[in-house]
N, C-alpha and C positions, 0 to 999 in steps of 0.2 A: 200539265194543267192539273190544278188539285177540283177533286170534286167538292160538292160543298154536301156532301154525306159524310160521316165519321166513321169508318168501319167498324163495327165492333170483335174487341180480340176474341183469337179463339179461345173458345169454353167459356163464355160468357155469354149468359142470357142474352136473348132481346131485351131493348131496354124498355121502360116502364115510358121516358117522355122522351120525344121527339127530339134528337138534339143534331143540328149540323154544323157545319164550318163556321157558317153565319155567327150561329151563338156563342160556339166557344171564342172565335175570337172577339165576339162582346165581351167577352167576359174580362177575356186581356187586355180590352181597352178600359172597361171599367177600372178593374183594378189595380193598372197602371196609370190610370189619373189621378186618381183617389188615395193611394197610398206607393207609386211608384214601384209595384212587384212587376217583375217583369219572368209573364210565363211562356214555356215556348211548347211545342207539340208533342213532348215526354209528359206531358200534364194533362192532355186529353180526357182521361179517363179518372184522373185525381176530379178536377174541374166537374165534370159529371155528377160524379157519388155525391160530392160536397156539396153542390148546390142544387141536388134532387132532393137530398134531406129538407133543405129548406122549401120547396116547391111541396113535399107533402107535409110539411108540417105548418102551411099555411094553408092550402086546399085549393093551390093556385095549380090548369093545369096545362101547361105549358112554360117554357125558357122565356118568350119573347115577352106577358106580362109583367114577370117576373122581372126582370130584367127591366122594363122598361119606368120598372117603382124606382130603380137606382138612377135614372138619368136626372132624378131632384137630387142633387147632394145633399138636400136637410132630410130625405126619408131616412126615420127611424130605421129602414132594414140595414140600412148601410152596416150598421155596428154587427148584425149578423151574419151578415154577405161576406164583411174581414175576417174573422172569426176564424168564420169557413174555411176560406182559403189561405189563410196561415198556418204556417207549418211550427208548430213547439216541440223541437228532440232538444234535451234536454238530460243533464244528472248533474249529482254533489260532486263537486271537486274533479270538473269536467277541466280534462288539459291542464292536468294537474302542476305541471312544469310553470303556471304559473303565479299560482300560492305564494311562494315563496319569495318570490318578486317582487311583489303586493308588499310582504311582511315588511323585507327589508328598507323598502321605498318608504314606508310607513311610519320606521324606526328612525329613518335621517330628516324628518318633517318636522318643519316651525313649529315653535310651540301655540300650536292654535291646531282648531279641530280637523283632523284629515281627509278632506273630501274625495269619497270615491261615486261613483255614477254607474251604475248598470242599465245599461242603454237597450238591452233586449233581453229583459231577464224569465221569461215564457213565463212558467207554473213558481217560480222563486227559490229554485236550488240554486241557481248561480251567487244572487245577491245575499241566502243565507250561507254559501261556502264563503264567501269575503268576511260576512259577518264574523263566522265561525275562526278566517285565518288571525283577524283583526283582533279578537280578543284572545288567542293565542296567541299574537303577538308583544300586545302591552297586557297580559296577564290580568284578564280582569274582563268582567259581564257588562262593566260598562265602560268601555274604549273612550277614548277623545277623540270621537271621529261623527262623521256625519256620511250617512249612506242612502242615495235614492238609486230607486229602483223603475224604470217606465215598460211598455210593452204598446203595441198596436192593439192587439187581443185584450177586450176588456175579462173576455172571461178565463183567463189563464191570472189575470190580473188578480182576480177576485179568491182565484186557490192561495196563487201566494202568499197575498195578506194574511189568511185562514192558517198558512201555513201547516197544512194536515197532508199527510204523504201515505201511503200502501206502504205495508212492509217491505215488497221488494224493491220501493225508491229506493231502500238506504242499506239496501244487499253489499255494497261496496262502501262504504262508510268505515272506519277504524273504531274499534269499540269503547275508546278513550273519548273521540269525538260526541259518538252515542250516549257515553252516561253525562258527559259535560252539558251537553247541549239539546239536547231530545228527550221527551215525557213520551214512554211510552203510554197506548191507549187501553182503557178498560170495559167492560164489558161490553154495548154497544161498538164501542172502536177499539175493542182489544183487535189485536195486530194492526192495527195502523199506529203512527205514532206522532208528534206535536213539535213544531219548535220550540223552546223554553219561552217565556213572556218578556226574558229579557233580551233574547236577541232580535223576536219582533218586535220590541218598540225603538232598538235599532234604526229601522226601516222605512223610508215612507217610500212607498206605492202610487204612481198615480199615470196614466193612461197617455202617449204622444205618439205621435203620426210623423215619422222624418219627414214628409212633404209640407208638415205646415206650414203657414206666413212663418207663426210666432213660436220657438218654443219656449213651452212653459219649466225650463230648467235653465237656471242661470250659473254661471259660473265662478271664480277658477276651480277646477278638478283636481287634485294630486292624483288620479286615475282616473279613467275612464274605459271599463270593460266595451265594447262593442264588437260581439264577435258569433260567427257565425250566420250574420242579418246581411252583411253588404252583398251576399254570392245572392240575392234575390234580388237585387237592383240592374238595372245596365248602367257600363261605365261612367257615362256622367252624372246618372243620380249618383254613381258612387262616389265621385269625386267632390261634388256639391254637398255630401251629408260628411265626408272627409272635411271639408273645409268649413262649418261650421262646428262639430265636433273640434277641431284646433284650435276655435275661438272659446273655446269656452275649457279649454287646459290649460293649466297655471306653469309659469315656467318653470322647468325642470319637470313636467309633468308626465303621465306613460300612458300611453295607450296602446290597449291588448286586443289584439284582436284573431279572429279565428285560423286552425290549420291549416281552412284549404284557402284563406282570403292571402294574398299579396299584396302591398300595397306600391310595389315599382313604379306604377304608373302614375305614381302621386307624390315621387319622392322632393319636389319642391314644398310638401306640406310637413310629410313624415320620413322620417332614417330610421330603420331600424336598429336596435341595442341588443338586440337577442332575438330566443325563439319566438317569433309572433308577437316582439314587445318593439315599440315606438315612442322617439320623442320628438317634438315640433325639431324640423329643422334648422330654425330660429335659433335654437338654445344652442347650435354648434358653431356659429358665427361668433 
């Protein structure tokens, strides 16, 4: 029998507000309706921190009012209730093994503009290393391609666009990369440093929800990044966000997805071709 207290770990204060079984697992319903994450009892204490922040930065003082603003899906907190409990890890030229993939897939495409999609692109290093492969690829600042970028997180969103990074984002960056494509910052922002103006206008930016009716990205893809996002779903969101993700890849098209994701259990949708690289199983018939 589970109590409906939360124990608190050891060496860890008492907590500031009241929190037990009850609410955390509001909170898992909440934000498994609302945006299909699916949290399990290793998030305990994640769940807490994150959504005490927002409990004193409203002056609200307990979980249960709090909580209880989310049961409208049109409250404005919503936008910072996801926020919160999203996770953005995140670097440049992440799973690097798949660069190169991208390139060549790139180089054998119609002559018309290459569409690729980054489907969970957090703070925007993932969808500026595309950028970055892409015009290493066809030689040139302004590629024939067309790249969107969406996220849950509006405010991870909002870095992106800005495209301004700490010196130690780009600690792992190759120094060819850096003088091609990054403005270093000056005085107020010396050691931070910029995407070039050309690889943001690259990009468009714009905020989706895998649980919507509608999404607001339409297709065909000659790529489509999604990776790293599905390991926070349970298997049938996965498979449901799998099967409209395939609707909207063009044939011959690839989709990447993360190291620790598998897609086995969905191989009527996708085969894999490589390390973590897929194509519609359509295209093998």
């Amino acid at each position: 029998m589970r109590s409906d207290t939360l124990t608190v770990q050891p060496g860890l204060h008492k907590r500031e507000f009241n929190y037990g079984r009850a609410d955390f697992e509001r909170v898992c319903r909440l934000i498994y309706r609302h945006a299909g994450i699916s949290l399990n009892d290793s998030k305990v204490e994640m769940v807490y921190s994150r959504v005490a922040k927002r409990l004193r930065t409203l002056g609200v003082a307990s979980f249960k009012p709090y909580l209880d603003l989310l049961e409208d899906d049109a409250h404005p907190e919503w936008e910072h209730f996801v926020n919160a409990l999203t996770t953005n890890l995140t670097e440049f030229f992440r799973e690097p093994h798949h660069y190169p993939v991208l390139a060549a897939h790139a180089l054998k495409s119609p002559n018309r503009p290459f569409r690729v999609w980054s489907a969970a692109c957090s703070t925007g290093e993932e969808p500026y290393s595309l950028a970055m492969t892409l015009c290493d690829a066809f030689n040139s600042l302004a590629p024939p391609i067309s790249l969107i970028a969406t996220d849950l997180d509006t405010g991870v969103l909002a870095k992106a666009h800005d495209g301004i990074y700490a010196g130690e984002r780009i600690a792992d960056v190759d120094e060819e990369h850096l003088k091609r494509y990054f403005l270093r910052g000056k005085g107020a922002r010396e050691g931070s440093v910029r995407m070039r103006a050309e690889i943001r206008s690259l990009i468009r930016f714009h905020q989706l929800n895998f649980l919507a009716a509608d999404w607001d990205v339409k297709g065909p893809f000659d790529a489509i990044f999604c990776r790293n996002v599905l390991i926070y779903f349970d298997k049938p969101t996965q498979y449901k966000v799998l099967q409209r993700l395939a609707e909207r890849l063009a044939p011959g098209g690839l989709l990447f997805a993360g190291h620790s994701e598998s897609l086995l259990y969905a191989a009527d949708i996708f085969q894999p071709i490589g390390k973590t690289v897929y194509r519609l199983t359509r295209d093998r018939q």
